[in-house]
C-alpha positions as CSV (number, residue, x, y, z in Angstrom):
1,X,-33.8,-37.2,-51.3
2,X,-34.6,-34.8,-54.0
3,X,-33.1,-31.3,-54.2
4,X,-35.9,-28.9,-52.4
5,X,-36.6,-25.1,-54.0
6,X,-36.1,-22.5,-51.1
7,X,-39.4,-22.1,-50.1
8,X,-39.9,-26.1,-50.1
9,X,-37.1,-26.5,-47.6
10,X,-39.1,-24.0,-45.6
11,X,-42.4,-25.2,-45.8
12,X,-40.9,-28.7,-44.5
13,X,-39.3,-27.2,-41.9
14,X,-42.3,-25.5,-40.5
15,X,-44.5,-28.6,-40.9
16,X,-41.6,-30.6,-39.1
17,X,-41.2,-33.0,-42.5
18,X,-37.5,-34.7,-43.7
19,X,-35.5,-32.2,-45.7
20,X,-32.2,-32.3,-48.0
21,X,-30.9,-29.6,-45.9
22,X,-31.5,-27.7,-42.8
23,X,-32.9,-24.1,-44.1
24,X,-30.6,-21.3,-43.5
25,X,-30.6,-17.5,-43.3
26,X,-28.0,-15.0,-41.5
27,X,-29.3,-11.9,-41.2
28,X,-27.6,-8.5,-39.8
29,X,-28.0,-4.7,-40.1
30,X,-26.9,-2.5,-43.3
31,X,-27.0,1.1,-42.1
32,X,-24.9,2.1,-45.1
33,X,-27.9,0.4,-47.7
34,X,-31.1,1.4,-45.0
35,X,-32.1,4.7,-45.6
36,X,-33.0,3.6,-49.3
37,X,-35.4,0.8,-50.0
38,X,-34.1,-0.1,-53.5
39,X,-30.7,-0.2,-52.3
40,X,-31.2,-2.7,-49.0
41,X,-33.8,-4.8,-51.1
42,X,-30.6,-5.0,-53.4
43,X,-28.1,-5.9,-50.8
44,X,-30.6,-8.6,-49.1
45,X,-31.1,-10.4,-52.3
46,X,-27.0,-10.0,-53.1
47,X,-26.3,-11.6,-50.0
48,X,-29.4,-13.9,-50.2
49,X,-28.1,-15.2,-54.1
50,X,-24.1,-15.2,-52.0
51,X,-24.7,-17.7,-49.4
52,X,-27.6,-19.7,-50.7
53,X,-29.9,-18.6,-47.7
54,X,-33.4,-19.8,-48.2
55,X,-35.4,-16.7,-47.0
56,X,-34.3,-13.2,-46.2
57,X,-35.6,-11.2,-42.9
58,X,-35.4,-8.2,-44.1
59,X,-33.5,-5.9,-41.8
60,X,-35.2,-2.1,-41.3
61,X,-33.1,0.0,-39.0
62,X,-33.8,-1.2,-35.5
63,X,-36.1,1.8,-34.5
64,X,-37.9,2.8,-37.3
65,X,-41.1,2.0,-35.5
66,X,-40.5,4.6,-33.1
67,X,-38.9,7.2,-35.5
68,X,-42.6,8.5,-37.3
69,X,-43.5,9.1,-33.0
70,X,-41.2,11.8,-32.1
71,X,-37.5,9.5,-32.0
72,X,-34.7,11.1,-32.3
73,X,-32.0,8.9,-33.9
74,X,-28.6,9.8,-35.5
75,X,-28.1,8.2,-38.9
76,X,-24.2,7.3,-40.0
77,X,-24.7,5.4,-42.9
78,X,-21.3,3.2,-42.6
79,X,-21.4,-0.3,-43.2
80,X,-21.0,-1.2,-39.5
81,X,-22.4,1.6,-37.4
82,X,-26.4,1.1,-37.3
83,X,-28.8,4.0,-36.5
84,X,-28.8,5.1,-32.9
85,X,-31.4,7.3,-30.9
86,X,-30.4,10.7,-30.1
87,X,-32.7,11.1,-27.3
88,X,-35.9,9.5,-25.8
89,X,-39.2,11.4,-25.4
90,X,-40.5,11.5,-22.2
91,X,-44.5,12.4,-22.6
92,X,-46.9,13.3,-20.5
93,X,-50.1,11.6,-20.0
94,X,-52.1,13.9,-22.5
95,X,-49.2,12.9,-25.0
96,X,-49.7,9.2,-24.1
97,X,-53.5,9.6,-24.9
98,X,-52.9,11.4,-28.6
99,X,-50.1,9.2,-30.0
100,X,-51.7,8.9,-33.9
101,X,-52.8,5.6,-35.6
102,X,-50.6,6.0,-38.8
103,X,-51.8,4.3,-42.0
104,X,-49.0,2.3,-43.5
105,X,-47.7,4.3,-46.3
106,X,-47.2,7.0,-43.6
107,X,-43.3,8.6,-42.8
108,X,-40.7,5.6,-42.3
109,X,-43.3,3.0,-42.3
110,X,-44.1,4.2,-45.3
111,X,-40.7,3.9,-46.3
112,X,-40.1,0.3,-44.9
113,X,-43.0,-0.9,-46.7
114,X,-41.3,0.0,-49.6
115,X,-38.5,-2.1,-48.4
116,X,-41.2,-5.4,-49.0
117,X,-41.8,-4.1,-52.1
118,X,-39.2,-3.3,-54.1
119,X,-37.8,-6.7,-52.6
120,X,-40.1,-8.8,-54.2
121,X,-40.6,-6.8,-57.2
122,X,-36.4,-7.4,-57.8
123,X,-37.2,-11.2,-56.9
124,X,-39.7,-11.5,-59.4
125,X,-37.2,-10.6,-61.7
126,X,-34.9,-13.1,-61.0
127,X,-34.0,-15.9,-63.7
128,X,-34.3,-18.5,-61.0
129,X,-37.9,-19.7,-60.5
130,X,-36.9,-20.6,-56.6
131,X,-35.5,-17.0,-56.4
132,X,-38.8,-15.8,-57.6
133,X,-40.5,-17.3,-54.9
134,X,-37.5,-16.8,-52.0
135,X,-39.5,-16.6,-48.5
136,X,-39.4,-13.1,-47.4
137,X,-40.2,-11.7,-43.9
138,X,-41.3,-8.1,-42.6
139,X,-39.4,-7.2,-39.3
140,X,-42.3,-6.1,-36.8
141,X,-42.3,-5.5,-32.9
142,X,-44.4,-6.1,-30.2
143,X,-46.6,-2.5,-29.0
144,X,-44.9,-2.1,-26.0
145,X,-41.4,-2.3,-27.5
146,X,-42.1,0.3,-29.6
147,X,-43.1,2.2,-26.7
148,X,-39.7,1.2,-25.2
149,X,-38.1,2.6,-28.1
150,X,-40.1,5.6,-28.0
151,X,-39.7,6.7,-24.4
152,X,-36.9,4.2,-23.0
153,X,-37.3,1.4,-20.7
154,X,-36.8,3.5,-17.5
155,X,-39.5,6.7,-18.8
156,X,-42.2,3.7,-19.9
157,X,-41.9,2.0,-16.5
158,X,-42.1,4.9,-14.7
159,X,-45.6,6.1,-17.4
160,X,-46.9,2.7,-16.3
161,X,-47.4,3.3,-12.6
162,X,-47.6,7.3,-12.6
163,X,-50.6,7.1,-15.5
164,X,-51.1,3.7,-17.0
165,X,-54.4,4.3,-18.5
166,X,-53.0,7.0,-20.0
167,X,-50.3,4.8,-21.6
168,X,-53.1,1.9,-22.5
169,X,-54.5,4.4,-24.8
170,X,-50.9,5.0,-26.2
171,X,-50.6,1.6,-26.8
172,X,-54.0,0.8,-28.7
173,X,-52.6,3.5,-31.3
174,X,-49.2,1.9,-31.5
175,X,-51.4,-1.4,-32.0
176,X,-53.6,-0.7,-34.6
177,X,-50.4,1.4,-36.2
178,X,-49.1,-2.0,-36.4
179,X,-52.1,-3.7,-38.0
180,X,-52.4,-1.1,-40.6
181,X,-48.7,-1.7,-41.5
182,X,-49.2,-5.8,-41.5
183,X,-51.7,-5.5,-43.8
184,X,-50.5,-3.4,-46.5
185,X,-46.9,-6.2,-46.1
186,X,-49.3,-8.9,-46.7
187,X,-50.8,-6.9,-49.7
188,X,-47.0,-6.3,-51.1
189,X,-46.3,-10.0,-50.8
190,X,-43.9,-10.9,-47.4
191,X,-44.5,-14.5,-46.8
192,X,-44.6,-13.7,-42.8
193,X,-43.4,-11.3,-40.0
194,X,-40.6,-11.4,-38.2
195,X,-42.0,-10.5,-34.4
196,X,-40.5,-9.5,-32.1
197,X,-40.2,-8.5,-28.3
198,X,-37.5,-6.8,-26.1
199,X,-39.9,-6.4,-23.6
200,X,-40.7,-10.0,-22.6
201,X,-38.2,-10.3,-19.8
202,X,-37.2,-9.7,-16.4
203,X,-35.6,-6.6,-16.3
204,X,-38.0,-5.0,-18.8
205,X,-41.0,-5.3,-16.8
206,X,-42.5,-7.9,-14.6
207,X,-44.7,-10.6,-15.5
208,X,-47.4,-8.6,-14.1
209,X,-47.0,-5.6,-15.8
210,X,-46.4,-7.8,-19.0
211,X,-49.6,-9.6,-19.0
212,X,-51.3,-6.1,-18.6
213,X,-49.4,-3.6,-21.0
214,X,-48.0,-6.5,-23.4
215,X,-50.2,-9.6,-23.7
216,X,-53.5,-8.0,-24.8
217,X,-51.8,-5.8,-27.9
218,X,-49.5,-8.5,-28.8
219,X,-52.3,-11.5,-29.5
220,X,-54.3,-8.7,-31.7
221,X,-51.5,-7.2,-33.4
222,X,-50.6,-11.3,-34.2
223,X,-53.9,-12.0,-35.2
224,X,-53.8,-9.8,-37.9
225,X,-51.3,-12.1,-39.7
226,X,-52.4,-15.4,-38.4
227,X,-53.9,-17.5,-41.7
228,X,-52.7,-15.1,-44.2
229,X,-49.3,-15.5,-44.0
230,X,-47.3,-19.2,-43.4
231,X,-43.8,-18.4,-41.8
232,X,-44.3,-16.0,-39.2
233,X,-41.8,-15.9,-36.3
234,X,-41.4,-14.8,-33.1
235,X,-38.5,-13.3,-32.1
236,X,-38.2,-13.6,-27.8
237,X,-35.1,-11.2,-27.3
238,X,-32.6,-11.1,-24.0
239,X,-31.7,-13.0,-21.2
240,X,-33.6,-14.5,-18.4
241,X,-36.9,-13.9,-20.8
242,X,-40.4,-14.8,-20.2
243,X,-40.3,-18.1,-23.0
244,X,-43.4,-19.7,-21.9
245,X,-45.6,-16.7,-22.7
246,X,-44.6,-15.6,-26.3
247,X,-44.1,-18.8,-27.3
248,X,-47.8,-19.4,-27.3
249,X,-48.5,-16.5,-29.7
250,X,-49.5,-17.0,-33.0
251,X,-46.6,-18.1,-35.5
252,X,-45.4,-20.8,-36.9
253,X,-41.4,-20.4,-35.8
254,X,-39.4,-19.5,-31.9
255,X,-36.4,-17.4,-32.3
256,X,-34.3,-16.7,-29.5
257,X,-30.6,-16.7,-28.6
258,X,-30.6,-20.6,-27.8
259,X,-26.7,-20.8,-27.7
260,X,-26.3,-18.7,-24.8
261,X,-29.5,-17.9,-22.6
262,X,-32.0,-20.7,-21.6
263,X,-33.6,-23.0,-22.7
264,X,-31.6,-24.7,-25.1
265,X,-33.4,-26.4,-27.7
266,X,-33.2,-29.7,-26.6
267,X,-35.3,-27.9,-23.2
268,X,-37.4,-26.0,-25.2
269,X,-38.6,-29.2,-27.4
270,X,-40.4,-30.0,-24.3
271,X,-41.9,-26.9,-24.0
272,X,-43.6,-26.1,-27.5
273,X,-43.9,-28.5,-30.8
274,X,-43.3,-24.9,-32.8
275,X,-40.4,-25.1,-35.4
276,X,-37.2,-23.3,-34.3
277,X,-35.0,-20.9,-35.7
278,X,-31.3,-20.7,-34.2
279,X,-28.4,-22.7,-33.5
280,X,-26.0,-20.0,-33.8
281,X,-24.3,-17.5,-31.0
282,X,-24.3,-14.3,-32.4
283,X,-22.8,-12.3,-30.1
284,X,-19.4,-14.6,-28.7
285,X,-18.8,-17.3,-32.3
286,X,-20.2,-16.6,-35.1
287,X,-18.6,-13.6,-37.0
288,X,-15.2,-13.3,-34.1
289,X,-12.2,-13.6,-36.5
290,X,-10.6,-16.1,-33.7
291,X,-12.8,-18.6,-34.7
292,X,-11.8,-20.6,-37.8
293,X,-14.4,-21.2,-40.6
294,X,-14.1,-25.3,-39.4
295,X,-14.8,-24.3,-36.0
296,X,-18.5,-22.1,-36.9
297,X,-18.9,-25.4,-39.5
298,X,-18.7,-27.7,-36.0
299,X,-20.7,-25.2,-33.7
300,X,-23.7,-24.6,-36.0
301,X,-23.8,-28.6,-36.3
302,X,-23.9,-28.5,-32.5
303,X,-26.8,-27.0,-32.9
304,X,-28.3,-29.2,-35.0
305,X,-27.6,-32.5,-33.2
306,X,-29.2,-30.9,-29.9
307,X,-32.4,-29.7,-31.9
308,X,-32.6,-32.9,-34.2
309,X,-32.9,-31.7,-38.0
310,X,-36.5,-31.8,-38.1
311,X,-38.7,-28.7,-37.1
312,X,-35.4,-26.8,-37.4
313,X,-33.9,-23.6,-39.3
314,X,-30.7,-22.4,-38.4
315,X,-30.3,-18.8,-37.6
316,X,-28.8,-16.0,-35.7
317,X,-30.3,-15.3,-32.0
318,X,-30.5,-12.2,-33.1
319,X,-28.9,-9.8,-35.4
320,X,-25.1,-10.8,-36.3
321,X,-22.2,-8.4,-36.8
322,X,-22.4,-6.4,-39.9
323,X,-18.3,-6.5,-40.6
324,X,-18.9,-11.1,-39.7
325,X,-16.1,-12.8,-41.2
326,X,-17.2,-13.9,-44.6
327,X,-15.8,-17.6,-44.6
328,X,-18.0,-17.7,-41.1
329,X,-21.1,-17.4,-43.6
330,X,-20.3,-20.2,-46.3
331,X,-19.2,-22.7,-43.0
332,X,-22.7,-21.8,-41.1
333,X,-24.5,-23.0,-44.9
334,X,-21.7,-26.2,-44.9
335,X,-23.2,-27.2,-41.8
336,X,-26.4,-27.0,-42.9
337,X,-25.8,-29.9,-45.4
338,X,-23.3,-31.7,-43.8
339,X,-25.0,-32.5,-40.4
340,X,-28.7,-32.9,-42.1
341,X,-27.1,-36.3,-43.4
């Protein structure tokens, strides 16, 4: 089979067609590059070029959604220590009811819009036509994460029963907040969104609650990409998560941690006919020094033979370690070839 460009590979993948190699991008924080969007559009391409990964999720610092609200996060600005909240707000119901619709250019999502567009102004200037065109993806999240980020898991629960209209209100500004910033990405060229959810799980809220405060915001705020862009994922985050909902939103590609909460992706082929995005564990293989460069080369190819090479991209669950062992990277892109044959 011919070589495929990047976003060939890509495209196949999506549309479940044969391709020369299984797509590939490993993603993780860079808190000592994130405060400045020049500098992490940099890095992303740098590692992007590196490892021959064929799209970059670009990696914003975790809770800049919440940050332009009232967050309070310290900032170290090391390679492996990512931004952390100081302290949660705990609003009232009149807060709740005047949270701001910010336009996109506003405060940090101003500032991570710039993070789309200075990456594919760089990539433009690549020599490499296929660089030119490298897949990019925004990172987004769901309304009532960014609620949870706000306020914390325990304050938002405890919003929800003491004033939940009050915190419905709060949410339709945090959703069309989102909108505005979707659009102006789409406008600044990201080929899709990376969405996702750390709220669609037990422990997090019930199913009940979750079809109320989730649901509705999350099918309009995934509307406003649907048809405009082609490689939009959706990133279902935790353990013992609610799969069968957010797997029916709108987007093209399921991310979860496949290696190590359920369902695998042999179970999950019978669940959706989406493309996946996984095959790697995250958080106990991939980037732990006591595994040898062979032994990430066997265990991302694992991954592959369970999901079948078709409809597939292989990725992190989530996030990998910032200080991963470098050899780990060049044996997850081995794999990629090696096992498509």
């Amino acid at each position: 089979m011919n070589q495929m460009t990047h976003k060939e590979r890509v495209i196949a993948a999506i549309n479940k067609q044969d391709v020369d190699r299984v797509p590939l991008s490993i993603w993780y924080h860079m808190p000592h590059k994130d405060q400045d969007p020049i500098s992490l559009a940099e890095e992303m391409i740098r590692v992007a070029k590196k490892y021959d990964f064929d799209f970059i999720k670009m990696c914003p610092y975790g809770n800049y959604v919440a940050t332009d609200y009232g967050l309070s996060c310290d900032f170290f600005c090391t390679p492996t220590k990512p931004v952390k909240e100081r302290f949660f707000r705990d609003l009232t119901a009149e807060e709740w009811e005047n949270l701001p619709v910010f336009p996109a250019i506003y405060g940090t999502y101003g500032k991570t819009l710039q993070i789309a567009v200075e990456t594919r102004r760089l990539l433009k200037q690549e020599r490499d036509p296929q660089m030119q065109e490298l897949p990019i993806l925004q990172t987004i999240f769901n309304p009532l994460t960014v609620a949870a980020k706000l306020v914390g898991m325990e304050n938002l629960n405890k919003a929800i029963k003491t004033c939940p209209e009050s915190v419905k209100k709060g949410l339709e500004a945090i959703t069309q907040t989102q909108i505005n910033f979707i659009n102006a990405n789409i406008e600044a060229g990201v080929d899709g969104f990376f969405y996702a959810s750390q709220t669609c799980r037990e422990g997090a809220v019930t199913r009940e609650v979750h079809a109320e405060f989730a649901e509705p915001y999350d099918i309009r705020v995934a509307q406003a990409y649907e048809g405009k862009t082609y490689f939009n994922v959706l990133h279902i985050h935790g353990d013992k998560t609610y799969w069968d909902i957010m797997a029916k939103y709108p987007g093209e590609v399921i991310n979860w941690h496949d290696r190590w909460v359920a369902p695998t992706m042999a179970d999950a082929r019978k669940l959706s006919d989406k493309c996946f995005l996984g095959g790697i564990n995250e958080s106990a293989i991939f980037g732990n020094p006591e595994y040898t460069a062979d032994q990430v080369t066997a265990h991302v190819g694992e991954g592959i033979l369970a999901a079948g090479k078709k409809g597939l991209m292989i990725g992190p669950g989530c996030v990998a370690h910032p200080d991963s062992v470098e050899s780990h990277f060049y044996a997850a892109r081995m794999a990629c070839e090696q096992y498509a044959r």
